[in-house]
N, CA, C and O of each residue as an XYZ file, in Angstrom:
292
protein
N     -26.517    144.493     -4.628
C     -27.700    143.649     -4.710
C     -28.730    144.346     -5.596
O     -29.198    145.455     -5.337
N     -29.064    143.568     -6.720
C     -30.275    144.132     -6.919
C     -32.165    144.550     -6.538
O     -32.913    143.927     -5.785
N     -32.272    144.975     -6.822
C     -33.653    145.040     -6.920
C     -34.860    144.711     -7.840
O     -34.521    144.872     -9.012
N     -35.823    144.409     -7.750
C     -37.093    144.519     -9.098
C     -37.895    146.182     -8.957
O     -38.928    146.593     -9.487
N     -36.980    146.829     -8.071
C     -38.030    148.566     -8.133
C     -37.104    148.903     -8.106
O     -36.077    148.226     -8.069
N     -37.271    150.783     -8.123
C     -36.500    151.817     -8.041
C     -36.328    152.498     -6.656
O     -36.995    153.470     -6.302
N     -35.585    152.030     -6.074
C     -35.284    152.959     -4.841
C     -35.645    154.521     -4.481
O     -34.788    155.254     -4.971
N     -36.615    155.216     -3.801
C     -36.228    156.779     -3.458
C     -34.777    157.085     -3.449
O     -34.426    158.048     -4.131
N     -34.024    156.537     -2.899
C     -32.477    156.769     -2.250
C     -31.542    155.862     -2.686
O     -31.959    154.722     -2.887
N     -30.271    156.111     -2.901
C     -29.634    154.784     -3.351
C     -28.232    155.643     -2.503
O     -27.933    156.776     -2.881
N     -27.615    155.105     -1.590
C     -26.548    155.691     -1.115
C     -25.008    155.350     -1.879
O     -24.515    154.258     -2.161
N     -24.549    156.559     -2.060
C     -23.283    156.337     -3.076
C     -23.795    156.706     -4.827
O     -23.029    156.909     -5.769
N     -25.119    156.706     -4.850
C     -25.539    156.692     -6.341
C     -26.400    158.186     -6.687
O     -26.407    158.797     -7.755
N     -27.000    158.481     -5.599
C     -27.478    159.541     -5.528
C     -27.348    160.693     -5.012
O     -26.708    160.589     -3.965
N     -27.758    162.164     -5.322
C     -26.572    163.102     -4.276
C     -27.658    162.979     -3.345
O     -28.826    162.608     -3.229
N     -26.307    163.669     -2.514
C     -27.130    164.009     -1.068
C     -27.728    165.398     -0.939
O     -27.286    166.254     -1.705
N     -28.664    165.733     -0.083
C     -29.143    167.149     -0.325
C     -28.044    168.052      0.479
O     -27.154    167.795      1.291
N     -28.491    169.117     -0.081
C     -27.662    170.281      0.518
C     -28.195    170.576      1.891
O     -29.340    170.453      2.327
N     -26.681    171.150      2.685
C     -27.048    171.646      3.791
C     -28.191    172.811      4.060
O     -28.420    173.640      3.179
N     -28.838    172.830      5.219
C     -29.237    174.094      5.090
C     -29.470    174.150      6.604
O     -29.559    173.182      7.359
N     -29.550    175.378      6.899
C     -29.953    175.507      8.497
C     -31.266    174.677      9.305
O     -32.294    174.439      8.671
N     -31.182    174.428     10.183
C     -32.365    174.025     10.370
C     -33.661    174.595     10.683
O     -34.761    174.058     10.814
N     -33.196    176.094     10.795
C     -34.624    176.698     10.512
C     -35.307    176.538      9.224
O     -36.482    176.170      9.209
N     -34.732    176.759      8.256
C     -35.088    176.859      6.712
C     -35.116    175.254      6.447
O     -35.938    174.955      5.581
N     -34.420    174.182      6.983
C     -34.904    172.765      6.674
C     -36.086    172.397      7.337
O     -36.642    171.463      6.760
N     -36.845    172.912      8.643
C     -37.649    172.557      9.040
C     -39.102    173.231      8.449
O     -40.236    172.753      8.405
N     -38.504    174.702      7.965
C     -39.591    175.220      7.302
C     -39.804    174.729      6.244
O     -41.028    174.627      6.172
N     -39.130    174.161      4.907
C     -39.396    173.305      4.346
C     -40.065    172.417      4.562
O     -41.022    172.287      3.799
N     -39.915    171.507      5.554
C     -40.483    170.717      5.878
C     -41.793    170.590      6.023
O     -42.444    169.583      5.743
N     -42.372    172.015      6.639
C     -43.854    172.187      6.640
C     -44.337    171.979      5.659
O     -45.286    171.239      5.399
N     -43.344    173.018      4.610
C     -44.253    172.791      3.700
C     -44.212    171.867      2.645
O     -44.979    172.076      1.705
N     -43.589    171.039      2.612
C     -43.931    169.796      2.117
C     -44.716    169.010      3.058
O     -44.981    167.957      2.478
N     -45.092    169.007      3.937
C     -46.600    168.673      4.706
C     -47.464    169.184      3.925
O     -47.958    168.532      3.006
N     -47.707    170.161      4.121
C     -48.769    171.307      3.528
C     -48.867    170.713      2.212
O     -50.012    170.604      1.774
N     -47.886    170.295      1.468
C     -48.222    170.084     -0.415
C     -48.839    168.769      0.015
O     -49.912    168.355     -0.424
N     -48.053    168.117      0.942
C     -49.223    166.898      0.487
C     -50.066    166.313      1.655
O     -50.285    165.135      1.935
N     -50.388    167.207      2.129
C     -51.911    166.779      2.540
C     -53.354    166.594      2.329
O     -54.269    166.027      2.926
N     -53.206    167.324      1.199
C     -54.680    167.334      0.601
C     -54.244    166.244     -0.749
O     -55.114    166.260     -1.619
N     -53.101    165.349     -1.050
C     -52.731    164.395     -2.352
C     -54.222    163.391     -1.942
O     -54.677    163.376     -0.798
N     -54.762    162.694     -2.956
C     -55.450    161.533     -2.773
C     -54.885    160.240     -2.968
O     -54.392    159.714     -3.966
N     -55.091    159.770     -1.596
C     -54.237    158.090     -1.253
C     -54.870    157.038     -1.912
O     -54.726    155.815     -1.896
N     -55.754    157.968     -2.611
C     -56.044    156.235     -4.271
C     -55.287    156.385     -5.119
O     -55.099    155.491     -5.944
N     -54.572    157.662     -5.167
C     -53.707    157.761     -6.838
C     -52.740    157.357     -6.220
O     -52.347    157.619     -5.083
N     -52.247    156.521     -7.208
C     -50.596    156.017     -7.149
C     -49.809    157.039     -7.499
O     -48.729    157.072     -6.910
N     -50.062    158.049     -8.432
C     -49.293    159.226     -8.861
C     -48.911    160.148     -7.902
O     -47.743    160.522     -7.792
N     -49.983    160.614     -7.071
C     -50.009    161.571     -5.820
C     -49.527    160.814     -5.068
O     -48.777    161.496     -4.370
N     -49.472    159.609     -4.695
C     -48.951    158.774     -3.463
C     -47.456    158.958     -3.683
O     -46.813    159.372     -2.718
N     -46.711    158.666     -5.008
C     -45.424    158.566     -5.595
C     -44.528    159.837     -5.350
O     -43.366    159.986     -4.971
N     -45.817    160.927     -5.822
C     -44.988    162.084     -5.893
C     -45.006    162.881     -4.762
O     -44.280    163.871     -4.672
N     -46.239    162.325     -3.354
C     -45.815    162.670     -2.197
C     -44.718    161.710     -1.503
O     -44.101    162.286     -0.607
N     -44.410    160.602     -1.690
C     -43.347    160.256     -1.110
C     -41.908    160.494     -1.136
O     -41.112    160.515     -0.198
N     -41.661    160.731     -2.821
C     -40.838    161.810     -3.135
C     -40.273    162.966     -2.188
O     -39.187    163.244     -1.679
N     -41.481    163.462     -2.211
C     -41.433    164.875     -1.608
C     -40.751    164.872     -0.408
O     -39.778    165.573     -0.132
N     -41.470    163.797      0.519
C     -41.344    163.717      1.849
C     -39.971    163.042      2.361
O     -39.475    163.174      3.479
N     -39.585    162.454      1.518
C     -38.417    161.566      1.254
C     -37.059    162.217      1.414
O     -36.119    162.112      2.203
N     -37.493    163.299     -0.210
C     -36.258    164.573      0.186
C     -36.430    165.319      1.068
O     -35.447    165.667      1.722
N     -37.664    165.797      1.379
C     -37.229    167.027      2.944
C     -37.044    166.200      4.012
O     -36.465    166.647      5.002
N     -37.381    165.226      3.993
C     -36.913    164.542      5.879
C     -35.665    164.280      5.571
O     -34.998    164.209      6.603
N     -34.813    164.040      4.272
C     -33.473    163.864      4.559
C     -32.610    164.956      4.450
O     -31.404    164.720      4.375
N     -33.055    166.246      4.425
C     -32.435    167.556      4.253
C     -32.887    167.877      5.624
O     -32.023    168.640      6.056
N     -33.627    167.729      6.376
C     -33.687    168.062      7.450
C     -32.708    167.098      8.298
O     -31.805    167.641      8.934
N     -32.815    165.978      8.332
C     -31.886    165.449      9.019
C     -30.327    165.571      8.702
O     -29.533    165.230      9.578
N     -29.906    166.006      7.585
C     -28.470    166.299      6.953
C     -28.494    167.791      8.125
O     -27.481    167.897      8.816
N     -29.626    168.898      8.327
C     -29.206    170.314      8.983
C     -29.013    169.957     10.040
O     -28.036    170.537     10.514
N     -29.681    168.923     11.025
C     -29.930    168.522     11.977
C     -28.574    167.826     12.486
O     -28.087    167.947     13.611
N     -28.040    167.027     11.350
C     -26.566    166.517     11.922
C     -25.318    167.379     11.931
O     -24.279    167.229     12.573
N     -25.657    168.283     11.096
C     -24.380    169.404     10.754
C     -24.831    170.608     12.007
O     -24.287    171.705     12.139
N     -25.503    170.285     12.510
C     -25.806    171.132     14.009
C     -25.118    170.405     14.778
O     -24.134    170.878     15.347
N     -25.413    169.405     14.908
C     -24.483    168.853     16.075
C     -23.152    168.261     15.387
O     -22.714    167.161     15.722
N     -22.625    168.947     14.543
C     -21.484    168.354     14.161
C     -21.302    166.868     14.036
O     -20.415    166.386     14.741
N     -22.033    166.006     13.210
C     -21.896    164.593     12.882
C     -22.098    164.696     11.499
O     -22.884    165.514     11.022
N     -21.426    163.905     10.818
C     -21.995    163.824      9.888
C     -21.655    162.225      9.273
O     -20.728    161.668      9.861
N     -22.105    161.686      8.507
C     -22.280    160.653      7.222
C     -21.251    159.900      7.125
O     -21.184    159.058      6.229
């Protein structure tokens, strides 16, 4: 199906992130909090490139998170 935008994610089209423990995925995680908390939610640019952000570490965290409990994809 198409779209009229660009997807963050496209499954099958895009890689998936690498494993990583979930200590080091969650610490990531902070700190991609940390980068974008101070972005301003009038720029579309900062809005874009924090969703980005947040986009890939919540799904690298959830990839460590499933390879902990042995599930995966």
């Amino acid at each position: 199906m198409s779209t009229p935008y660009d997807a963050l994610f496209t499954p099958g089209e895009d890689l998936e992130p690498d494993v990583h423990s979930v200590d080091l995925a969650l610490r990531m995680a902070r700190e991609s909090l940390d980068r974008c908390a101070p972005k301003n939610i009038h720029s579309d640019g900062q809005m874009l490139a924090a969703a980005v952000d947040l986009e890939f570490t919540l799904r690298q965290l959830v990839t460590a998170l499933d390879a902990e409990r042995g599930e995966g994809r």
